[in-house]
PDB file of the backbone (N, CA, C, O) and the ligand in Angstrom, with CONECT records:
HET     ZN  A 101       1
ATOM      1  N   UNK A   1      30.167  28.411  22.011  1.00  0.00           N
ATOM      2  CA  UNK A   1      29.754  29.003  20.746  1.00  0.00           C
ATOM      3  C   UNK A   1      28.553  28.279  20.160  1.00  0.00           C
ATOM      4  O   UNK A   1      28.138  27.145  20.398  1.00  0.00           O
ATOM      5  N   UNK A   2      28.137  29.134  19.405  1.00  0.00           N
ATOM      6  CA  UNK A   2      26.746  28.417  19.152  1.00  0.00           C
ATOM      7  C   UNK A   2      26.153  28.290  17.251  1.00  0.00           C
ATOM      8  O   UNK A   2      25.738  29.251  16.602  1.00  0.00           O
ATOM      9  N   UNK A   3      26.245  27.301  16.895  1.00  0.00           N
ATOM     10  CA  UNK A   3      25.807  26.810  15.460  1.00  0.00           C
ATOM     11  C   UNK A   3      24.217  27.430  15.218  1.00  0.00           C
ATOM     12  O   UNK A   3      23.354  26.890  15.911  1.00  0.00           O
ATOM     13  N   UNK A   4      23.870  28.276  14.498  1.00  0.00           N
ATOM     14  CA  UNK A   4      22.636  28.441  14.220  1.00  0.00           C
ATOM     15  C   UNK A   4      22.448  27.583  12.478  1.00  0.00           C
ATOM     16  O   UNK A   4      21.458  27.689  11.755  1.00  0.00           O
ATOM     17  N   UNK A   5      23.570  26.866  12.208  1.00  0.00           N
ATOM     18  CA  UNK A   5      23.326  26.767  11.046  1.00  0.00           C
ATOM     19  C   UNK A   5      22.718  25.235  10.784  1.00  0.00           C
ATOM     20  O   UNK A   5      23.328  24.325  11.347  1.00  0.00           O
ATOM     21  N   UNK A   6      21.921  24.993  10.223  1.00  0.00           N
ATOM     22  CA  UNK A   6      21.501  23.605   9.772  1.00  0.00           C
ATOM     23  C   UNK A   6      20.528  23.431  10.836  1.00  0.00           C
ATOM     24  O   UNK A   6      20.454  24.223  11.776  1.00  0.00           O
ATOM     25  N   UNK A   7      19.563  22.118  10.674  1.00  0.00           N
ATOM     26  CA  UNK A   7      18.378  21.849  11.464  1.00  0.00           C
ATOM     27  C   UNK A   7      19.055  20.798  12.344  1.00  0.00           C
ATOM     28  O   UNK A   7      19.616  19.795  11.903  1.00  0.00           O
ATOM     29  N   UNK A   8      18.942  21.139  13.663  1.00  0.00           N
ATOM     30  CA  UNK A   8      18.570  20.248  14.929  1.00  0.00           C
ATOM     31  C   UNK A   8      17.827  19.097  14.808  1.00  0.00           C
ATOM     32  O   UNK A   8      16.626  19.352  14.717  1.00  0.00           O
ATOM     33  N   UNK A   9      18.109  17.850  14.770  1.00  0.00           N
ATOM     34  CA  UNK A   9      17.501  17.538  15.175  1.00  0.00           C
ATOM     35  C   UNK A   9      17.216  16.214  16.499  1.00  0.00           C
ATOM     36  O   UNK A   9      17.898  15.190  16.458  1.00  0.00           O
ATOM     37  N   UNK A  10      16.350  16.379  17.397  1.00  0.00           N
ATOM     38  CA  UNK A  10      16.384  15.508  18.670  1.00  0.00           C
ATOM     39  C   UNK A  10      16.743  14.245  18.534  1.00  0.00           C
ATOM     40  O   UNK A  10      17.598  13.626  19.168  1.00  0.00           O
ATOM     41  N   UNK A  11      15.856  13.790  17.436  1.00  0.00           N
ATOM     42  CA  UNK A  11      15.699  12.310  17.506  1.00  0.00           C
ATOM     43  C   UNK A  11      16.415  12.153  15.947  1.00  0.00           C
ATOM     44  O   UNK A  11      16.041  12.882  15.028  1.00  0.00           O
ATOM     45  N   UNK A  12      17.106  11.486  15.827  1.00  0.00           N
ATOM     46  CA  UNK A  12      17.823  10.815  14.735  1.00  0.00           C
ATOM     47  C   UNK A  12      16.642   9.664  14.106  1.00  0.00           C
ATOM     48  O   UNK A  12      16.205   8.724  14.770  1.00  0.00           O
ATOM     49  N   UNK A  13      16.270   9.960  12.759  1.00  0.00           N
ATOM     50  CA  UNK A  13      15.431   9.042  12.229  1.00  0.00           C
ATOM     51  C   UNK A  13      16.021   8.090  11.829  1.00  0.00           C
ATOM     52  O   UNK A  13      16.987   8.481  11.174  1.00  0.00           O
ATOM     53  N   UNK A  14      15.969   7.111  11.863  1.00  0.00           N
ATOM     54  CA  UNK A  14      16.699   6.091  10.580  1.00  0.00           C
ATOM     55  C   UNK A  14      15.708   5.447   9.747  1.00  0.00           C
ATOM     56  O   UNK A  14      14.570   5.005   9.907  1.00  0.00           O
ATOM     57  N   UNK A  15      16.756   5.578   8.559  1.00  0.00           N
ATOM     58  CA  UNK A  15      15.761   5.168   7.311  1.00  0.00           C
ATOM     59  C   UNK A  15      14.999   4.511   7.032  1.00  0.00           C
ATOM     60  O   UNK A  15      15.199   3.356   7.407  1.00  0.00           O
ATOM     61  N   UNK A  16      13.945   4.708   6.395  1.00  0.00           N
ATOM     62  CA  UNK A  16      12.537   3.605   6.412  1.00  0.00           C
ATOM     63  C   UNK A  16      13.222   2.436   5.813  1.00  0.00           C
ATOM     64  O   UNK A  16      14.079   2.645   4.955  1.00  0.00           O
ATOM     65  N   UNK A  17      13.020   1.590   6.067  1.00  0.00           N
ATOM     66  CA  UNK A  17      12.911   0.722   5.120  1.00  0.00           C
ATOM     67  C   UNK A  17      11.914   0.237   4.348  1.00  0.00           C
ATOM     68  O   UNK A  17      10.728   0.130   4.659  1.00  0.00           O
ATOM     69  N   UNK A  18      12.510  -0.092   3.194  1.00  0.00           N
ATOM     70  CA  UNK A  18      11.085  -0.481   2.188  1.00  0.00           C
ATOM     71  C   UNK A  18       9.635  -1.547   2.440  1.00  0.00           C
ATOM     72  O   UNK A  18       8.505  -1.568   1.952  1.00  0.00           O
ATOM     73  N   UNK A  19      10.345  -2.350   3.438  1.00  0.00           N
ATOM     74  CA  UNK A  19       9.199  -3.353   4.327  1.00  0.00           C
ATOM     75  C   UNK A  19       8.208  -2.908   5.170  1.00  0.00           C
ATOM     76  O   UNK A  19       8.438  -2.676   6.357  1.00  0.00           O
ATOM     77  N   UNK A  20       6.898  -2.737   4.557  1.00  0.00           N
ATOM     78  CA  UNK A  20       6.078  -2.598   5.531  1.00  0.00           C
ATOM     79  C   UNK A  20       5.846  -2.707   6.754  1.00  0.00           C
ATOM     80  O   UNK A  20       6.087  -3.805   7.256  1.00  0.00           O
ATOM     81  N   UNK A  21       5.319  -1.638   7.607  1.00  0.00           N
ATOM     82  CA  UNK A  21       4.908  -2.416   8.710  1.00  0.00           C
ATOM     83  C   UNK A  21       4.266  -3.871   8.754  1.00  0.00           C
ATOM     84  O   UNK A  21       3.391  -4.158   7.937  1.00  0.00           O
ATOM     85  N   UNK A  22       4.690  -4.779   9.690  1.00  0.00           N
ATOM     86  CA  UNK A  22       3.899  -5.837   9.823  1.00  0.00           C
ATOM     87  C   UNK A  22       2.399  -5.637   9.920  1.00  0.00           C
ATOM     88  O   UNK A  22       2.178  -4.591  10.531  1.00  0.00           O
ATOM     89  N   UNK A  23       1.525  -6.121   9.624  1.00  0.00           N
ATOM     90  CA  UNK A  23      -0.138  -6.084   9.630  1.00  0.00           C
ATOM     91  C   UNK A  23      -0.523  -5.593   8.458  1.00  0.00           C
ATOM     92  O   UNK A  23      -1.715  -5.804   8.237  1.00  0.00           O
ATOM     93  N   UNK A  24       0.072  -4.986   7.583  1.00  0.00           N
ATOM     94  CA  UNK A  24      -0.339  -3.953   6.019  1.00  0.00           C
ATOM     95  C   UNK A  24      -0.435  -5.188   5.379  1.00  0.00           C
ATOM     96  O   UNK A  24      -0.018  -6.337   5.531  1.00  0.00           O
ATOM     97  N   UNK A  25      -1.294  -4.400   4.430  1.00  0.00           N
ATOM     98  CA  UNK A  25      -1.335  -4.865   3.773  1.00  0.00           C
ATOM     99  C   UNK A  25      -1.411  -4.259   1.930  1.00  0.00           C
ATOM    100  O   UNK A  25      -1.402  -3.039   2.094  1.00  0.00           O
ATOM    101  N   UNK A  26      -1.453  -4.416   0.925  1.00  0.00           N
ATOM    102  CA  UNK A  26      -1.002  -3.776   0.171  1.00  0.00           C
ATOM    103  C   UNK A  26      -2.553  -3.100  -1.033  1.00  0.00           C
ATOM    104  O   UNK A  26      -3.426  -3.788  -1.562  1.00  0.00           O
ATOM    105  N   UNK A  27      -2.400  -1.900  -1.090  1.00  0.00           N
ATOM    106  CA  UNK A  27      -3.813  -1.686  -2.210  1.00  0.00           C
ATOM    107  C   UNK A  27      -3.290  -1.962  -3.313  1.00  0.00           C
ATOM    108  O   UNK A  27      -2.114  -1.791  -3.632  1.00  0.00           O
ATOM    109  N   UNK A  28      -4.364  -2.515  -4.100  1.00  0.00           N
ATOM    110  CA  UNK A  28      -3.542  -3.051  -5.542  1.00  0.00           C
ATOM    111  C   UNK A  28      -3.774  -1.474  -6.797  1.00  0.00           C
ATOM    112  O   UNK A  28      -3.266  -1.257  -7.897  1.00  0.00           O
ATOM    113  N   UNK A  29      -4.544  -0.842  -6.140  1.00  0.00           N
ATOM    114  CA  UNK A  29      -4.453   0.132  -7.032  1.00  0.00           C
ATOM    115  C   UNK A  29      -3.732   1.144  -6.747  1.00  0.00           C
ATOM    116  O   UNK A  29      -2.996   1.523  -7.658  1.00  0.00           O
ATOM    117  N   UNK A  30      -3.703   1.587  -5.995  1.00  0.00           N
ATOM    118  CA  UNK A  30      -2.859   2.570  -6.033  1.00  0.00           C
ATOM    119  C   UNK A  30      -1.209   2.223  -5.293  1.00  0.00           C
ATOM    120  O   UNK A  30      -0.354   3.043  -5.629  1.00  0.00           O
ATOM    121  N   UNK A  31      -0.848   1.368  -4.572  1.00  0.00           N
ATOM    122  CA  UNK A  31      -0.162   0.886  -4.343  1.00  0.00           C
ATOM    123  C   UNK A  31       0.858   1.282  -3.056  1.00  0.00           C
ATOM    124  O   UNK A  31       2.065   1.277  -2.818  1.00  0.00           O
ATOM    125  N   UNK A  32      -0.698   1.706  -2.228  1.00  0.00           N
ATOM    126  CA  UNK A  32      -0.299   1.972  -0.798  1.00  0.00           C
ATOM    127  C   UNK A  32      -0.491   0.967   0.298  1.00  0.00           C
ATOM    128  O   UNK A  32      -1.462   0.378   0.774  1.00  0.00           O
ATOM    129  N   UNK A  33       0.597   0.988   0.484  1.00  0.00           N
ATOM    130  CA  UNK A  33      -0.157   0.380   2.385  1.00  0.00           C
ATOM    131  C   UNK A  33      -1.092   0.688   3.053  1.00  0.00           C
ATOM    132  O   UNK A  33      -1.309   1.838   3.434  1.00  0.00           O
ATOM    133  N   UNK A  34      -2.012  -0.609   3.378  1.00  0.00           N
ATOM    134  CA  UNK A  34      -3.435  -0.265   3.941  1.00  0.00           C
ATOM    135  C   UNK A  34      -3.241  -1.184   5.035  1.00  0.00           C
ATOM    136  O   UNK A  34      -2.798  -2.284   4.704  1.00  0.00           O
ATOM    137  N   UNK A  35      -3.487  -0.978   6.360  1.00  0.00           N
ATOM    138  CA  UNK A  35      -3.639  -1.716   7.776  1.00  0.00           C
ATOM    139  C   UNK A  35      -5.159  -1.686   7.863  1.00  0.00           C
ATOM    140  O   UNK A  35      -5.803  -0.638   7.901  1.00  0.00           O
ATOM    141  N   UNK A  36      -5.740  -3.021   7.893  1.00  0.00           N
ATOM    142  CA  UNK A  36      -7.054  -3.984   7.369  1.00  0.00           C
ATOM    143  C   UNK A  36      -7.840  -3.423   8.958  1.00  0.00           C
ATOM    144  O   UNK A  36      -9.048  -3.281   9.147  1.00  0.00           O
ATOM    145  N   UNK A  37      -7.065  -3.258   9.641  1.00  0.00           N
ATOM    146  CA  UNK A  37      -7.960  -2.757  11.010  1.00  0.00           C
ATOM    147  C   UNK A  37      -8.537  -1.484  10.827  1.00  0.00           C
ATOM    148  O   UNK A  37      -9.702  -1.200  11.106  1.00  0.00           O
ATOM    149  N   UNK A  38      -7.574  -0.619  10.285  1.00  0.00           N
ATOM    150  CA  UNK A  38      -7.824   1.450  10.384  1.00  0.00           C
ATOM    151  C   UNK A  38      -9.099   1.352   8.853  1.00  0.00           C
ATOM    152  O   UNK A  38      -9.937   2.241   8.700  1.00  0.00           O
ATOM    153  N   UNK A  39      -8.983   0.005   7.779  1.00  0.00           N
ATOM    154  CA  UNK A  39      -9.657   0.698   6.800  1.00  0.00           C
ATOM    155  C   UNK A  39     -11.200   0.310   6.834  1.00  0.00           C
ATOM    156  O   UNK A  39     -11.576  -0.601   7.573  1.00  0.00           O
ATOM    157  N   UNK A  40     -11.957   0.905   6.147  1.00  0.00           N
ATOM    158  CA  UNK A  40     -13.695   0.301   5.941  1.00  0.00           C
ATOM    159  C   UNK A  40     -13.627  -0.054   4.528  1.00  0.00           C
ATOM    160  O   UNK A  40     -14.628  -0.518   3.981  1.00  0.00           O
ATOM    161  N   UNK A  41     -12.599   0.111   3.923  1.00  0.00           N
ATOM    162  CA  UNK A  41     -12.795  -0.049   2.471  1.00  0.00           C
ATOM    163  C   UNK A  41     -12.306  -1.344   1.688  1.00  0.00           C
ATOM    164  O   UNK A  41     -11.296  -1.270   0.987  1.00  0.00           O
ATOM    165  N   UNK A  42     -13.015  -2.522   1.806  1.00  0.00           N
ATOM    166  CA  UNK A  42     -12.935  -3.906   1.540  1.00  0.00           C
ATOM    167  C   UNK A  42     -13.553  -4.338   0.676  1.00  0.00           C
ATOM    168  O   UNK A  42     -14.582  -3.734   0.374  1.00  0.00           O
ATOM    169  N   UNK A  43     -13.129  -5.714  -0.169  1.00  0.00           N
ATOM    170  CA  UNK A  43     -13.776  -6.083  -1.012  1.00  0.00           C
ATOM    171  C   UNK A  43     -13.010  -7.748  -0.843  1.00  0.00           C
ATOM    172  O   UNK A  43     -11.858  -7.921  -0.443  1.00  0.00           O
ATOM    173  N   UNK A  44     -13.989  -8.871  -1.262  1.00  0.00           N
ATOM    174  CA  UNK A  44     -13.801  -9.968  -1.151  1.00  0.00           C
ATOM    175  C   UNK A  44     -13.554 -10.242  -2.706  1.00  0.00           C
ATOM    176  O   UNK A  44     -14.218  -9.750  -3.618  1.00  0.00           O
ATOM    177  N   UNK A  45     -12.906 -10.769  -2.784  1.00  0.00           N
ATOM    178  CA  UNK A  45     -12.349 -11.851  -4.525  1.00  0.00           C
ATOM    179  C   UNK A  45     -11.652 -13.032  -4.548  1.00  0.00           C
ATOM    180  O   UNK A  45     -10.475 -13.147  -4.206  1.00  0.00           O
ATOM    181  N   UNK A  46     -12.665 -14.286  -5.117  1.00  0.00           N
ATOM    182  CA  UNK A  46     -12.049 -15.192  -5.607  1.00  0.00           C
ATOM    183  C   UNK A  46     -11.770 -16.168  -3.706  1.00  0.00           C
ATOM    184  O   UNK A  46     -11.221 -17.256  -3.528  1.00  0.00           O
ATOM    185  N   UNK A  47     -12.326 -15.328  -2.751  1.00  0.00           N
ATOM    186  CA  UNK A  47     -12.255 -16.051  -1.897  1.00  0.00           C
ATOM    187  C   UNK A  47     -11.003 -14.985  -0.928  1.00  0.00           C
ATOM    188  O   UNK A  47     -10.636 -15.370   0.183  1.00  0.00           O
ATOM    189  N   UNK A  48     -10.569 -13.922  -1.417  1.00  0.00           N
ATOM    190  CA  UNK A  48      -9.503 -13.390  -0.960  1.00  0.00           C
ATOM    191  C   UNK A  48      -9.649 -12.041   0.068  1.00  0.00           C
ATOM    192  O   UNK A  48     -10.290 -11.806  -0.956  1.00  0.00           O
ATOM    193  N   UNK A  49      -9.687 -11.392   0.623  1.00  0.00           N
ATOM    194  CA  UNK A  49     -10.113 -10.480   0.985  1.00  0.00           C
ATOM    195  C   UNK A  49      -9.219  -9.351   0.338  1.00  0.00           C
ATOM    196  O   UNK A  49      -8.347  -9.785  -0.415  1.00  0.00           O
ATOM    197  N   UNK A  50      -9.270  -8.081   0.481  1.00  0.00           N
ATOM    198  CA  UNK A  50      -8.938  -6.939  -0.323  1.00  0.00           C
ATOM    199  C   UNK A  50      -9.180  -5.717   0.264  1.00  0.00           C
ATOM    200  O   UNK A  50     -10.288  -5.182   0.278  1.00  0.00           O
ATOM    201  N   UNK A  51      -7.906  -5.136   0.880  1.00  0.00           N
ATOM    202  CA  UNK A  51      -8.357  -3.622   1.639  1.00  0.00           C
ATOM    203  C   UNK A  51      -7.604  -2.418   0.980  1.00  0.00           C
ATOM    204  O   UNK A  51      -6.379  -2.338   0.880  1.00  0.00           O
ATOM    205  N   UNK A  52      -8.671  -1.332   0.469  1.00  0.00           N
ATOM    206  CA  UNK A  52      -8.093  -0.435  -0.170  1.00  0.00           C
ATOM    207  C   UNK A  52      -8.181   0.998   1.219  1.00  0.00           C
ATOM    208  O   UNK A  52      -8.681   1.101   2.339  1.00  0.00           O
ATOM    209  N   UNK A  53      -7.409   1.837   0.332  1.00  0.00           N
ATOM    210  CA  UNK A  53      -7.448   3.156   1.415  1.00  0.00           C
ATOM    211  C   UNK A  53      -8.370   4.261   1.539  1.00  0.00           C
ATOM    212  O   UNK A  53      -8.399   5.088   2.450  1.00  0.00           O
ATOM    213  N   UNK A  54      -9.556   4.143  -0.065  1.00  0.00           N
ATOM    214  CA  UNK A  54     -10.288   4.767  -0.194  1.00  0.00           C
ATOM    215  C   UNK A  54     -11.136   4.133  -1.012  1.00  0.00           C
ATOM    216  O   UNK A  54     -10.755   3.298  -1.833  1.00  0.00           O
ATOM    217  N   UNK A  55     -12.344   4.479  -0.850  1.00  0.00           N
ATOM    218  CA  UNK A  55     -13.922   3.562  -1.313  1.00  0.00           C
ATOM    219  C   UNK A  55     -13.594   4.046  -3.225  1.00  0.00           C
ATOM    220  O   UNK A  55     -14.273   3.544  -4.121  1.00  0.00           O
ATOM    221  N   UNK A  56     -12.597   4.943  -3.466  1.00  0.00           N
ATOM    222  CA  UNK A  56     -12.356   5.371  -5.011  1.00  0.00           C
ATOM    223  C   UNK A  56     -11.432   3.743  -5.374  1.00  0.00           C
ATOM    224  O   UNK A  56     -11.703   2.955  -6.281  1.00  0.00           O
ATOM    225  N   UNK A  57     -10.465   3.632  -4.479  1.00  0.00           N
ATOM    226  CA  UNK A  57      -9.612   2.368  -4.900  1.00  0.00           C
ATOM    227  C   UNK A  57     -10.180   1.171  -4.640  1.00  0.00           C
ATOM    228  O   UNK A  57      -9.666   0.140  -5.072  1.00  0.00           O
ATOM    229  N   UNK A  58     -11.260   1.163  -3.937  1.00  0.00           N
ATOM    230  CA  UNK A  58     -12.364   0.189  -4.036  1.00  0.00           C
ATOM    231  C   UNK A  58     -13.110  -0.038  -4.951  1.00  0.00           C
ATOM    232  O   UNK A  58     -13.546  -1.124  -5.335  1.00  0.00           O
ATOM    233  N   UNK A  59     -13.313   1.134  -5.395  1.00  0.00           N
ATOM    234  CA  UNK A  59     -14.514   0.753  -6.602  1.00  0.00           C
ATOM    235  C   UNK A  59     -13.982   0.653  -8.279  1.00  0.00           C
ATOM    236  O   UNK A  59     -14.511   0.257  -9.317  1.00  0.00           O
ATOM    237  N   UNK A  60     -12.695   1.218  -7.933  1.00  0.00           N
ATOM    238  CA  UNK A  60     -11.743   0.518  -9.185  1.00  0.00           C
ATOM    239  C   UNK A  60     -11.375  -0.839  -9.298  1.00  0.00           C
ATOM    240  O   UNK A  60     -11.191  -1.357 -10.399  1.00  0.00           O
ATOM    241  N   UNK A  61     -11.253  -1.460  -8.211  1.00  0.00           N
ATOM    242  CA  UNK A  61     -10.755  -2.497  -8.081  1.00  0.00           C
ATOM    243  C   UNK A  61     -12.062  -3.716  -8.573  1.00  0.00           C
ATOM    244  O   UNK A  61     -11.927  -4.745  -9.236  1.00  0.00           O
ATOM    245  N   UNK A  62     -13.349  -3.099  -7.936  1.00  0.00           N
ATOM    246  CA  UNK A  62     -14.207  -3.933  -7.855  1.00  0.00           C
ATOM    247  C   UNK A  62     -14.760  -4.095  -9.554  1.00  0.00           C
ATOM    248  O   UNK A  62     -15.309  -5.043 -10.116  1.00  0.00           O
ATOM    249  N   UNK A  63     -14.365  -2.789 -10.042  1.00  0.00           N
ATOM    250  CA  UNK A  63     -14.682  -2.594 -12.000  1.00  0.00           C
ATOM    251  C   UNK A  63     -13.590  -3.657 -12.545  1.00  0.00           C
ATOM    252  O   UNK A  63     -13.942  -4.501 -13.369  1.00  0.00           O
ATOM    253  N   UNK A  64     -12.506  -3.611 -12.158  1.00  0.00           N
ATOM    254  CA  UNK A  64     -11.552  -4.358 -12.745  1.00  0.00           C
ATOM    255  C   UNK A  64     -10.473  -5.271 -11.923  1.00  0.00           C
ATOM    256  O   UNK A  64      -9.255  -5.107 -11.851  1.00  0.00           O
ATOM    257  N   UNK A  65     -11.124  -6.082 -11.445  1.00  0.00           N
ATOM    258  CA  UNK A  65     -10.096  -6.992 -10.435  1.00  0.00           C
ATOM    259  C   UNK A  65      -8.758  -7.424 -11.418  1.00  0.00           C
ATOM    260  O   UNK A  65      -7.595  -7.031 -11.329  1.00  0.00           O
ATOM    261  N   UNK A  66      -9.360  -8.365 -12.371  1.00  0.00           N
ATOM    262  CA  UNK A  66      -8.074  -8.595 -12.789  1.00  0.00           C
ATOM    263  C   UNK A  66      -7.045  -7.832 -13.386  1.00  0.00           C
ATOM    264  O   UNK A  66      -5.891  -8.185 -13.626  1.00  0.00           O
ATOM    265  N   UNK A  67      -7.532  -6.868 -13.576  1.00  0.00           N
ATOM    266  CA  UNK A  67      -6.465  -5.580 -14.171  1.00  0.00           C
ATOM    267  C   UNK A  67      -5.456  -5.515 -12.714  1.00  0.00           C
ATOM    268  O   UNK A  67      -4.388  -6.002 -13.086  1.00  0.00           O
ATOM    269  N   UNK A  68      -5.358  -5.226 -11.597  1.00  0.00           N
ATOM    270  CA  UNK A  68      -4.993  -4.709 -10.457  1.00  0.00           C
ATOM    271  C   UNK A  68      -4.348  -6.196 -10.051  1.00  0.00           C
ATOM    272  O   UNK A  68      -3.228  -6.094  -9.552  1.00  0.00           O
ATOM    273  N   UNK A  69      -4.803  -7.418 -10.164  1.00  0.00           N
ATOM    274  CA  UNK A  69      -4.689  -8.846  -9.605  1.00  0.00           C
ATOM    275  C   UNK A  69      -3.379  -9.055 -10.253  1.00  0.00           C
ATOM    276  O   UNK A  69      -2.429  -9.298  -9.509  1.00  0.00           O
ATOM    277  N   UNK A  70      -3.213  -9.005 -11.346  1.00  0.00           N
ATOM    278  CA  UNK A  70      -2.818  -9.342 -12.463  1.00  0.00           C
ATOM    279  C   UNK A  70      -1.194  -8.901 -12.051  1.00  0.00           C
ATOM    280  O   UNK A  70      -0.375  -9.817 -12.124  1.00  0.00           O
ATOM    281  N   UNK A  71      -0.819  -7.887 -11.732  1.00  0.00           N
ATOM    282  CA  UNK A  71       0.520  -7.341 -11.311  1.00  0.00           C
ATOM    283  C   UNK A  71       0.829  -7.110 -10.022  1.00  0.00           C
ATOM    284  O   UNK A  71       1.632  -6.271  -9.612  1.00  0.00           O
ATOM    285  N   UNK A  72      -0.252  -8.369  -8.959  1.00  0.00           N
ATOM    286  CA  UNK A  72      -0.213  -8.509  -7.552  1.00  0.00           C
ATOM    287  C   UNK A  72       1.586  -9.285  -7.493  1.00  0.00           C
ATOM    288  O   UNK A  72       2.597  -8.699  -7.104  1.00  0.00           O
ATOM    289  N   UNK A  73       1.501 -10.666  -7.989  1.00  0.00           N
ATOM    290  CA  UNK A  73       2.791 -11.273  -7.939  1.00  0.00           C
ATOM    291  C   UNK A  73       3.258 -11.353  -9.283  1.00  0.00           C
ATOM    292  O   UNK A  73       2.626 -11.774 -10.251  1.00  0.00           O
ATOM    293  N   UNK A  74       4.451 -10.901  -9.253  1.00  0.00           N
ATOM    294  CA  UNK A  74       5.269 -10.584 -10.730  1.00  0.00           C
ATOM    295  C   UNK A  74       5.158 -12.258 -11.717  1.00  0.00           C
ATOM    296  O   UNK A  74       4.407 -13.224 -11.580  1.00  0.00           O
ATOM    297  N   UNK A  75       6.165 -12.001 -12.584  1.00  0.00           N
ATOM    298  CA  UNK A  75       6.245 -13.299 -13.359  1.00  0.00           C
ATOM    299  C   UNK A  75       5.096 -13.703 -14.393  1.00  0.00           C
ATOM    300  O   UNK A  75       5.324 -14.443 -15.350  1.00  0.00           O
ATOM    301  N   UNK A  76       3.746 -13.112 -14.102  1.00  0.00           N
ATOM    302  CA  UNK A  76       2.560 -13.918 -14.985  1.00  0.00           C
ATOM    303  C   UNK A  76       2.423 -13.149 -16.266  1.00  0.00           C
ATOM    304  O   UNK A  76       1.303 -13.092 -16.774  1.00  0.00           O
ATOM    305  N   UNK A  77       3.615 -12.447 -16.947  1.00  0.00           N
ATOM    306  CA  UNK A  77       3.691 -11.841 -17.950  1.00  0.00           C
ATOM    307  C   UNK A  77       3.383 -12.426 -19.497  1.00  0.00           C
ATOM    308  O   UNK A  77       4.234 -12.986 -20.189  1.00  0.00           O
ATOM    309  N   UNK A  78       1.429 -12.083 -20.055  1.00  0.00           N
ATOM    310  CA  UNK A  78       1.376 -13.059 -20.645  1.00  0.00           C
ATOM    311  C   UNK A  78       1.892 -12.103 -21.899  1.00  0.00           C
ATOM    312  O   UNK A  78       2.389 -10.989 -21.734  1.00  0.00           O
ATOM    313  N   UNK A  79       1.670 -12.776 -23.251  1.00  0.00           N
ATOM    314  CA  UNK A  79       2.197 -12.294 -24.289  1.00  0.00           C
ATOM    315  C   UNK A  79       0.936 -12.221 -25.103  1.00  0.00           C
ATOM    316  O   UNK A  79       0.172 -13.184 -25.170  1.00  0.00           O
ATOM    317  N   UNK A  80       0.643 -10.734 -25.912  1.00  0.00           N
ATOM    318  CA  UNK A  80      -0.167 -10.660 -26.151  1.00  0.00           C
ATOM    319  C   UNK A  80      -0.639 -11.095 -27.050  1.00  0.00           C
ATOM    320  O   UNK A  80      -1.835 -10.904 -27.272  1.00  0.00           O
TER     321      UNK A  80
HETATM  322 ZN    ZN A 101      -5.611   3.410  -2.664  1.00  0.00          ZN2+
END
């Protein structure tokens, strides 16, 4: 007998997990994973390097580093 109901599927996905692939690295603006090899869209700061996913999240970044820097590692919550 034969199930037409529900989707098939071959390969069983299992769930992403929230950890990046190894090699990513993170855009501070928009807050995608960027792999520093696939992108052209870089910017150096403070000595750091910086790979966004698009020359738009580049050139935000480059207007306002510390805006984007600023909520790279949690905790530096200043008071206004
Ligand atoms: Zn981006």
């Amino acid at each position: 007998m034969s199930h037409s109901h529900g989707p098939t599927t071959p390969f069983a996905l299992p769930a992403m997990p929230a950890a990046p692939p190894p090699g990513t690295v993170k855009d501070l603006v928009c807050g995608m994973d960027v792999d520093p090899a696939k992108t052209k869209h870089s910017a150096v700061h403070d000595g750091k390097n910086y790979f966004f996913c698009s020359a738009r999240c580049l050139e935000r970044f480059r207007r306002e580093p510390e805006k984007y820097l600023a909520g790279e590692s949690g905790g530096g919550h200043e008071p206004m």
